[in-house]
C-alpha positions in Angstrom: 0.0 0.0 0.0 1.1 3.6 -0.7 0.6 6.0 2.2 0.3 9.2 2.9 0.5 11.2 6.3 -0.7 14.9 6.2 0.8 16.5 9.4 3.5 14.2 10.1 5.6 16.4 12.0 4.1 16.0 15.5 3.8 13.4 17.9 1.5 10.8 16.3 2.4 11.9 12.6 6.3 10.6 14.0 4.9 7.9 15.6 3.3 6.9 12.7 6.2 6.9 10.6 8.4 4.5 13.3 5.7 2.4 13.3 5.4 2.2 9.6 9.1 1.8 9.0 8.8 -1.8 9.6 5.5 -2.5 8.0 5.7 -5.3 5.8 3.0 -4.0 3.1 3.4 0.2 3.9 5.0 2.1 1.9 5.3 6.2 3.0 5.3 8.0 0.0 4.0 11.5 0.9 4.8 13.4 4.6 3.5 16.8 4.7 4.1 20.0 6.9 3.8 23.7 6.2 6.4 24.5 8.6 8.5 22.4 7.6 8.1 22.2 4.1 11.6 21.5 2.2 12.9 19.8 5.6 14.3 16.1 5.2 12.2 14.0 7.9 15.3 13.3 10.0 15.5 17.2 10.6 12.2 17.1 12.6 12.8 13.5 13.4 15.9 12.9 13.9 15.3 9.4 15.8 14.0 8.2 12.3 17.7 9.2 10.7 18.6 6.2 8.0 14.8 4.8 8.4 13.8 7.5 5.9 15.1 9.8 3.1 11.5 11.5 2.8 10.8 15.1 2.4 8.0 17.7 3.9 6.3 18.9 1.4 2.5 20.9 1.7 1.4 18.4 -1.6 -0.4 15.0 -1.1 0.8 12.4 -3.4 -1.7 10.3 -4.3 -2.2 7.2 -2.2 -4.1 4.2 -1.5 -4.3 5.5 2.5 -4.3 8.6 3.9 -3.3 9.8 7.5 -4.8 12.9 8.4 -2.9 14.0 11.8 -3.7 17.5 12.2 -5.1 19.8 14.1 -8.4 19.9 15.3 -10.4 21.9 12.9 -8.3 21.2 10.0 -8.6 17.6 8.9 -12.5 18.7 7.8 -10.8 21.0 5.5 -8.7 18.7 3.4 -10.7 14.9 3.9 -13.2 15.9 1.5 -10.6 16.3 -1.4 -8.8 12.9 -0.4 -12.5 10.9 -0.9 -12.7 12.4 -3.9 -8.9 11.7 -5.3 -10.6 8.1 -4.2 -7.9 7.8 -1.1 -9.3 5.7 2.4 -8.7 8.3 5.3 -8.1 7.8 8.7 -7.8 10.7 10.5 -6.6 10.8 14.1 -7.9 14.5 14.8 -11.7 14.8 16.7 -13.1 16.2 13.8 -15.1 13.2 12.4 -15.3 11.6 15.6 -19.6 13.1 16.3 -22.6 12.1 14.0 -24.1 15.3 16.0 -22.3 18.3 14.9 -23.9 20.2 17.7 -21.8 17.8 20.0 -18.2 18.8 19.1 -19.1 22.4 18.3 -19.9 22.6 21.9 -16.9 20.7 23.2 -14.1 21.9 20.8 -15.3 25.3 19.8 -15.0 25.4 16.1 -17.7 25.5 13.8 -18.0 22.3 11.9 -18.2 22.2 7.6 -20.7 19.1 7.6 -19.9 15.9 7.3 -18.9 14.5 3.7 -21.2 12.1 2.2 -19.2 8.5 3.0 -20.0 6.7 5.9 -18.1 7.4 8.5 -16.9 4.7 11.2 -15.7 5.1 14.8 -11.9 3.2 14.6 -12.2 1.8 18.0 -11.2 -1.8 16.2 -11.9 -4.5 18.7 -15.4 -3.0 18.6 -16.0 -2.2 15.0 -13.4 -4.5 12.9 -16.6 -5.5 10.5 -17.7 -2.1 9.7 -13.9 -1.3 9.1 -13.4 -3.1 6.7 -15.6 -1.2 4.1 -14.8 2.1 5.4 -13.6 4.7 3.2 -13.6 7.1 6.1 -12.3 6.3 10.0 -12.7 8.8 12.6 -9.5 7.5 15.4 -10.8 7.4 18.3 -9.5 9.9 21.2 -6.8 8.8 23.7 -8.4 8.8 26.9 -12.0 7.3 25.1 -9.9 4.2 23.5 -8.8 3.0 27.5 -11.9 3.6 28.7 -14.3 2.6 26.8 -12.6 -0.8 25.8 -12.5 -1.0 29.7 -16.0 -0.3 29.9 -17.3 -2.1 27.1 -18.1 -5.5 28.2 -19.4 -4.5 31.5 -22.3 -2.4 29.5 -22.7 -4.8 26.9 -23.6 -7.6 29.5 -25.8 -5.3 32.0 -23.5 -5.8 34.6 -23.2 -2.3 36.2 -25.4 0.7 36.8 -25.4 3.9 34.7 -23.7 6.1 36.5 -19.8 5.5 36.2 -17.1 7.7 37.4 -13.7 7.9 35.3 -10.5 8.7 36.4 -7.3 9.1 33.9 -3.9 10.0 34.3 -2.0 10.9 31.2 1.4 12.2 29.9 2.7 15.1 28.6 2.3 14.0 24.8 -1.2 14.0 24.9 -0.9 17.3 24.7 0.8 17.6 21.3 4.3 19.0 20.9 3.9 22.6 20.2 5.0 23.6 24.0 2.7 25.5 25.8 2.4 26.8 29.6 0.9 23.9 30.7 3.2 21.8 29.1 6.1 24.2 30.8 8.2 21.7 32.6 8.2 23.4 36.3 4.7 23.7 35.8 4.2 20.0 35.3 7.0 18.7 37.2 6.4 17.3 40.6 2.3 17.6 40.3 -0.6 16.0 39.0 -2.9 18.5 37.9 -6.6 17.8 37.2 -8.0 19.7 34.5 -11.6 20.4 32.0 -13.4 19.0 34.7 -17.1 18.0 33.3 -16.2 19.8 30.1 -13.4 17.5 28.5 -14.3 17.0 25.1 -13.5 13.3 25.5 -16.8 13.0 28.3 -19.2 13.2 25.2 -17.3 11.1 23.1 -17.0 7.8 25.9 -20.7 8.4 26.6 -22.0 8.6 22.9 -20.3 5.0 22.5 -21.4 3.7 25.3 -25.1 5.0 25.0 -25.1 2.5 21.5 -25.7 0.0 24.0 -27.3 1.3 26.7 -28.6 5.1 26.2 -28.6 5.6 30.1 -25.0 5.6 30.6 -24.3 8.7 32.1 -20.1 9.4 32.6 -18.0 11.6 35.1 -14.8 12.1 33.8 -12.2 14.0 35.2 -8.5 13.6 33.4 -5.0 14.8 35.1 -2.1 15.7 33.3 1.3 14.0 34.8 4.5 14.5 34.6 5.7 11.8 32.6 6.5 11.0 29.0 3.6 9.0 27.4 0.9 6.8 28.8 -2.6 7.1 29.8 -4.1 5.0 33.5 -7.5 5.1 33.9 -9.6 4.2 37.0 -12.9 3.1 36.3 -15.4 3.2 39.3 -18.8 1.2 38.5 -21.5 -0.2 40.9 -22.6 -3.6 40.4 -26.5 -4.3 39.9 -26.0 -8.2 41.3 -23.6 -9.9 43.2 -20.5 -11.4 41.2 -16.6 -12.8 42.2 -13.5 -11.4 40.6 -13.1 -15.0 38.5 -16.8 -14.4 37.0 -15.5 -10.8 35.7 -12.6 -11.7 34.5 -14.1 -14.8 32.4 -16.7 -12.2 31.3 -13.6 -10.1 29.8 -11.3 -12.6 28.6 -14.4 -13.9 26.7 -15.4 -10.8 25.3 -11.9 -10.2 24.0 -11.1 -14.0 23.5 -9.6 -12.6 19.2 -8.4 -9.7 20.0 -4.7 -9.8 20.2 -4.0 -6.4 21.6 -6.2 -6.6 24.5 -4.8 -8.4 27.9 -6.6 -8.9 30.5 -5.3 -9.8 33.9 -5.9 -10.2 37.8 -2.9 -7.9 38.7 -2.8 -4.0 38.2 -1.7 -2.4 35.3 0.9 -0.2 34.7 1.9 1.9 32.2 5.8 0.3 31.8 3.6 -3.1 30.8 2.5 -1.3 27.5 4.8 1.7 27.1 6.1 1.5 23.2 3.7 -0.7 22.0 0.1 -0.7 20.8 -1.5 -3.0 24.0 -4.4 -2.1 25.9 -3.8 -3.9 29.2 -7.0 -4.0 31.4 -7.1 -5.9 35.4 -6.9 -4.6 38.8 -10.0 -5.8 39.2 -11.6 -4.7 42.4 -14.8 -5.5 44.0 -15.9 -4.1 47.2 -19.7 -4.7 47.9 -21.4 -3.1 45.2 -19.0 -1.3 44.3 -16.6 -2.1 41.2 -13.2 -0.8 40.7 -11.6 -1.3 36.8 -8.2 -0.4 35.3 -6.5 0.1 32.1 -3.3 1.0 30.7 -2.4 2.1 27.1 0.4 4.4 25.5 -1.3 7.1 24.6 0.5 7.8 21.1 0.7 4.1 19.7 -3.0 2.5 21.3 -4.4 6.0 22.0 -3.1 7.4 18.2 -0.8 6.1 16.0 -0.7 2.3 16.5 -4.6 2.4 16.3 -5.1 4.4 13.3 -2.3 1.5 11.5 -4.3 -1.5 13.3 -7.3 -0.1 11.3 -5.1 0.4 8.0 -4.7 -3.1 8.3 -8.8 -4.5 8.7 -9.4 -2.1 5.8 -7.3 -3.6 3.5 -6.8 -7.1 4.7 -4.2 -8.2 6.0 -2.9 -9.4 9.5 -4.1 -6.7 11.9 -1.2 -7.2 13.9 1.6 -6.5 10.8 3.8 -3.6 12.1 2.6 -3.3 15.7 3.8 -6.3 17.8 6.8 -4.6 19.3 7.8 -5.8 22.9 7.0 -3.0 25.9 9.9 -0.7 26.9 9.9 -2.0 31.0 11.5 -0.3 32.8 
């Protein structure tokens, strides 16, 4: 497959690139970047020196997959033209990511150009790997949504827990993108864990419009912190449990559910974010139940499972071959 990646000279448009390096049926011909147009790819990148020779240019060559990793805002301006050049997108920005426009106009602030006239599917792949397949067009699903809601998942889909479910997410720095910023500033995040867009994170809406396809009561709290580490995203799920049931009942319920999905590890122990750093895993265990209440936990790298590594594990259903090709690298632990 030829690919393209518009935007490729942040953090998921790199990480794409290293992951695609060793991708047995990729090939990157086209990396774009305004600011960087002219650059050589090892200039920006310089960890991908001798992996590439490619230049930034603002043209897309044609392709038979696009990546759109821009901006919020931005991919709706430029996916239209790549349907019609008769490319498959993925794009990895929020901007497809709402059937209702009123939705993300609310929660990202930028007034939405209507949605092109393709079907659009939600890339969370464990979930929707049939509908994948035939997509021309795959909205990536946000970082903190993709641990939580695969989490989540089974636990609504088999009526196990009430509605109401409180969320809890710790993630890194690169979540934030890499243009720095003052809350990126290191003595600002050094040494802290700040909480942040409580009740208005635009990820809220997003967990609970997923979630709500299988049971339209669900009703999320979701409050994220930003940490002072690299990359990696914890989440603590709190649920309450509608009948009694033992930790080996709930763990058969999620090893079932998951049972072909090779990405997805579930566990007794807790997870922690060295078990999946560097690699596209979504580790889920620390199961906890105390009385009615239900304690959940998931770890995933926030660029690979949470971005990058997603967005290629759904190139892969769409055109057919083993989902896995390019993304089983080993953890970094330590």
């Amino acid at each position: 497959m030829d690919v393209a990646i518009v935007g490729a000279s942040g953090y998921t448009g790199g990480e794409l690139l290293r992951l695609l390096a060793f991708h047995k049926e990729a090939n990157v011909v086209s990396i774009t970047s305004r600011r960087f147009k002219g650059e050589k790819v090892y200039k920006v990148h310089p960890h991908l020196r001798k992996f590439y020779d490619l230049t930034f240019t603002e043209d897309v060559k044609d392709a038979d997959v696009v990546f759109t990793a821009l901006p919020h805002g931005t991919s709706m301006k430029v996916v239209p033209e790549f349907l019609e050049r008769g490319m498959r997108v993925i794009d990895l920005s929020g901007d497809y990511r709402f059937e209702d426009l009123s939705i993300y106009e609310k929660y990202y602030k930028i007034k939405h150009t209507g949605l092109p006239n393709v079907k659009i599917v939600y890339g969370l792949t464990e979930i929707y790997r049939e509908e994948i397949k035939k997509a021309q067009l795959i909205s990536n699903p946000g970082c903190f949504p993709t641990g939580a809601i695969l989490a989540l998942y089974p636990l609504v889909k088999e009526g196990i827990i009430e509605e109401n479910i409180i969320i809890d997410a710790k993630t890194g720095i690169t979540g934030a993108g890499a243009n720095p910023s003052e809350r990126t500033h290191f003595p600002f995040v050094n040494e802290d864990i700040i909480a942040y867009n409580i009740t208005t994170h635009r990820h809220k809406p997003e967990i609970e419009k997923e979630l709500r396809k299988v049971n339209n009561k669900i009703k999320v709290s979701f409050v994220p912190h930003l940490s002072p580490i690299n990359r990696g995203i914890l989440t603590t799920i709190h649920g309450f449990l509608k009948e009694k049931i033992d930790n080996e009942e709930l763990i058969e319920i999620y090893k079932k559910f998951y049972k072909n999905d090779i990405f997805i590890r579930i566990y007794k122990d807790i997870p922690k974010l060295s078990y999946v750093r560097g690699s596209n895993f979504c580790d889920i265990g620390g199961f906890g139940i105390d009385g009615k209440n239900l304690i959940v936990i998931s770890a995933i790298d926030n660029l690979i499972k949470g971005a990058s590594g997603q967005a290629i594990q759904n190139m892969n259903v769409m055109f057919g071959i083993d989902e896995s090709e390019g993304l089983m690298n080993v953890p970094i632990n330590p």
